[in-house]
N, C-alpha and C positions, 0 to 999 in steps of 0.2 A: 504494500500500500504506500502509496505517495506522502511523503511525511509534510505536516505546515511549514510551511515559510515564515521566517518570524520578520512581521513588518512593523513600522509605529501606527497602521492601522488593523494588525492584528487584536481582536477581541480577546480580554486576559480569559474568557470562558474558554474557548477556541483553543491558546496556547496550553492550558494547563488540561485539556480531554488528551489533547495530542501527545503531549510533554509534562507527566504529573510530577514528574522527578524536580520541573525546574521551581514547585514552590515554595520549597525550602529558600532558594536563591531567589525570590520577586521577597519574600517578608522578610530577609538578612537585611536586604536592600536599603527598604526605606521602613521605619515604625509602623504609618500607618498603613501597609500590606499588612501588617497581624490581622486586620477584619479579615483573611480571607480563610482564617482559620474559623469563622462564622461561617457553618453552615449557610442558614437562610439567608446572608450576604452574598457568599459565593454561587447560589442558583441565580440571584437575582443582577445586582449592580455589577457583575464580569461580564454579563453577558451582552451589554450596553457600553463599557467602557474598554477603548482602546487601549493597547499601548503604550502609546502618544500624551493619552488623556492619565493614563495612571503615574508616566513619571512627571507628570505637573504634578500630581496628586501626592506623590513623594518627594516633594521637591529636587527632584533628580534631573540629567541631563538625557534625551532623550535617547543622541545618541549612545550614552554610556549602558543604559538600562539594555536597549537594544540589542547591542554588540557582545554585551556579556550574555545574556540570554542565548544568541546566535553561538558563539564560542563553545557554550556545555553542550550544544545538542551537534555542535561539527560543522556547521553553516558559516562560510566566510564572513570577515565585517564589511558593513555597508557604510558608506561616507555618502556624503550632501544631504544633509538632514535638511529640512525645514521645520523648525522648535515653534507651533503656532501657539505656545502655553504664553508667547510676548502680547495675544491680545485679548489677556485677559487687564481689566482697569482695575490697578489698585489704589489709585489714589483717590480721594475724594473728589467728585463731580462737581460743577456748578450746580446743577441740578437735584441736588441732595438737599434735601429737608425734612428734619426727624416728625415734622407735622404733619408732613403729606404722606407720611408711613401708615395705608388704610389697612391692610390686612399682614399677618404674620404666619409663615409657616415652618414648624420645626421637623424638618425630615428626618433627624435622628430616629425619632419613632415609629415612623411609617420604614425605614431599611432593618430596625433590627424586628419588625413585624414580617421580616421577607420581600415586602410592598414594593410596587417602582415608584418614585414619589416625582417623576417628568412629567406624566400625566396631568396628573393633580396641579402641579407647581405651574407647566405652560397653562392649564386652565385659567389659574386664577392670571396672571401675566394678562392674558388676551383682552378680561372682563377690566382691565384698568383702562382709567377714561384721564386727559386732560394730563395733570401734574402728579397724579396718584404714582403711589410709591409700595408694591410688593416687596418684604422683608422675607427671606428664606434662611433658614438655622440650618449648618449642616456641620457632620463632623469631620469631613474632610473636603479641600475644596471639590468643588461636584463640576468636576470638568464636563463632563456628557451633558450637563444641565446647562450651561454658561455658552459652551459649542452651540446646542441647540437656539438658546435664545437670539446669540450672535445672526445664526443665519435666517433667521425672522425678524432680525431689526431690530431687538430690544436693547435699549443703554442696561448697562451694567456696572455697578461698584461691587469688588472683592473687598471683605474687611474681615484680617484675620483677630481673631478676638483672643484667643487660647490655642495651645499647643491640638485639639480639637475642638474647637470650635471654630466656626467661619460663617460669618454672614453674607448674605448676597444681597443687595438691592437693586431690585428690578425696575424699570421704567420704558416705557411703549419713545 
């Protein structure tokens, strides 16, 4: 059988059915890989998140995550990354204002319930009108979620709060 190719748009679900050996090395990696030792994490948020999207998520270099990955399973390294983790906004917005913050949602809850909380989270995003301001709790940044919004247009502030925590404010 044809073994996966390990790319920065391989899905960590994908890499780890293919290659269960390499998840020792994805949690050495970066701390918060330990979720993948959650069950009802690992059915759900690998199965949505890249690569790409997990070493932003570890604060990692994309290429290096990559290349080590590729090395333990025999796959030469790959050079000319494109690192799209530079657009995510961390600074604060002109457009921030803790007043216009209408609704609040904590995904923490909804991932270790197994849940996919994109759904949920693009819903409420779309139903904001005007200068409304969706606030999102997560405990690691939620790259699939941010990616997502990005390519629907929505502004974004990253605010890391805690070593897990991370809030996301969303705006149409």
């Amino acid at each position: 059988m044809e073994k996966l190719v390990i790319t920065p748009k391989t899905k960590i679900f994908d890499l780890l059915e293919a290659y269960p050996q390499l998840e020792e090395l994805l949690i050495e990696s970066a701390p918060p890989f330990k979720k993948l030792k959650n069950p009802v994490l690992r059915k759900t948020i690998t199965r949505i998140t890249s690569l790409s999207q997990a070493a932003t998520i570890g604060g990692l270099k994309v290429e290096v995550l990559i290349n080590k990955l590729r090395a333990e399973v025999g796959q030469s390294a790959l050079d000319g990354f494109q690192d799209d983790s530079g657009n995510f906004n961390r600074e604060q917005p002109h457009w921030f204002n803790e007043d216009l913050v209408t609704e609040s949602i904590d995904i923490r809850e909804m991932l270790n319930a197994g849940e996919q909380p994109v759904h949920e989270v693009l819903s409420a995003v779309k139903k904001l009108s005007g200068n409304e301001i969706l606030k999102v709790i997560a405990p690691f940044i939620p790259a699939p979620l941010i990616d997502k919004s990005l390519s629907l247009n929505y502004q974004h502030w990253l605010n890391q709060k805690g070593e897990e925590e991370y809030w996301v404010f969303f705006k149409k």
